[in-house]
C-alpha positions in Angstrom: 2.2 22.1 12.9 1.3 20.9 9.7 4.4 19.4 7.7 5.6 21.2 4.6 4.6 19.5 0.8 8.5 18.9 0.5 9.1 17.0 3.5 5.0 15.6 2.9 6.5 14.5 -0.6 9.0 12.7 0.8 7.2 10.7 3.1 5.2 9.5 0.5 7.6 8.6 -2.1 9.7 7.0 0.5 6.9 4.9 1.5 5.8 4.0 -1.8 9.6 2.9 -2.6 9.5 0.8 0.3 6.4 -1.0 -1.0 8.1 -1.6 -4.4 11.0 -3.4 -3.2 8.8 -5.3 -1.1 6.8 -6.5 -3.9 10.3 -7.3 -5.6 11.3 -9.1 -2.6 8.4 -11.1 -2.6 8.0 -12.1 -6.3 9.3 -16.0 -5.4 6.9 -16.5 -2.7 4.3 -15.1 -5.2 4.9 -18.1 -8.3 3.3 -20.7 -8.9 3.9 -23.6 -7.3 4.8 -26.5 -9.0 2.9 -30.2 -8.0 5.8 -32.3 -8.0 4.1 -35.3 -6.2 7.5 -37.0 -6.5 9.4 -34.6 -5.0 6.5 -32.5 -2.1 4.1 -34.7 0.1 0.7 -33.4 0.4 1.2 -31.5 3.4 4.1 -29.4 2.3 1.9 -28.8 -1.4 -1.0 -27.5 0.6 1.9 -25.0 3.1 3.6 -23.8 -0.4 -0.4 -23.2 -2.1 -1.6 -21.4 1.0 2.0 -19.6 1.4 1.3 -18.5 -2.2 -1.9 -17.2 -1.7 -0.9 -15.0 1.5 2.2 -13.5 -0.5 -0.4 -12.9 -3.4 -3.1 -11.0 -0.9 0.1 -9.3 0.4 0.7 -7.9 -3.3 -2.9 -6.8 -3.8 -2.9 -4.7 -0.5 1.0 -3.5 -1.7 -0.8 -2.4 -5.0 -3.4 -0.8 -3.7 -0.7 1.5 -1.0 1.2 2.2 -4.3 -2.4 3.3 -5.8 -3.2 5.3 -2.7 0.4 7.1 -3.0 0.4 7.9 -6.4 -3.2 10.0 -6.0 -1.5 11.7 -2.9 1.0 12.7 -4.6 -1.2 13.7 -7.4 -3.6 15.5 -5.0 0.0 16.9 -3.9 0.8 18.7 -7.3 -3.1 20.1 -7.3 -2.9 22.1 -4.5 -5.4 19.5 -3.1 -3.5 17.2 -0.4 -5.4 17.7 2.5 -8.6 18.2 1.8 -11.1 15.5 1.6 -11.7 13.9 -1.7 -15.5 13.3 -0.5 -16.7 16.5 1.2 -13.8 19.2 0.7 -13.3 19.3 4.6 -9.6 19.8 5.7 -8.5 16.6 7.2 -7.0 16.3 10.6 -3.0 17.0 10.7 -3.0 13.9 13.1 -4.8 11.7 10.7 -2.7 13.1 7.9 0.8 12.0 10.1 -0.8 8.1 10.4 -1.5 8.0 7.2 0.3 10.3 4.6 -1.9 9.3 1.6 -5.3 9.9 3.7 -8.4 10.7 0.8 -10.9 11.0 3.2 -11.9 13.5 6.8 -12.6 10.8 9.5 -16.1 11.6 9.0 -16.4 10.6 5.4 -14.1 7.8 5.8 -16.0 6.2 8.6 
């Protein structure tokens, strides 16, 4: 039984909330890190750079979800959450429970 755009609009802003303060959380691992050869050996320099760049790629992905939301919820207020962005096909209920902000039937999206 399909879910109803209340409790569907709910699901997605709590998810997208959850993102954002993730991405707040995350902010320190995300800055630069300083070179202080005094202070870091070489080693521990290349664990903060490549720490860095994981909590960066983390962000991108976090600000795509966000991206993904928002057009859900958009899709939402049209009258158009459901229905694939690609085709016009309903999408599966199941698919639609994994993934709340699903644009795409399994057929397009594959």
């Amino acid at each position: 039984m399909p879910q109803s755009n209340d409790a569907i609009r709910k699901t997605l802003l709590d998810l997208k909330q959850e993102l954002e303060e993730l991405s707040e959380i995350s902010e320190d691992a995300r800055a630069t890190v300083t070179l202080d050869q005094q202070s870091v050996g070489r080693l521990s320099r290349m664990d903060a750079l490549q720490g860095q760049a994981m909590a960066q790629a983390a962000e991108r992905q976090r600000r795509a979800d966000i991206q993904k939301i928002s057009a859900a919820l958009q899709r939402l207020d049209d009258g158009e959450y459901g229905y694939c962005v690609e085709c016009g096909d309903e999408i599966a209920d199941k698919r639609l429970e994994v993934d709340p902000a699903a644009a795409f039937c399994i057929n397009c999206a594959s």
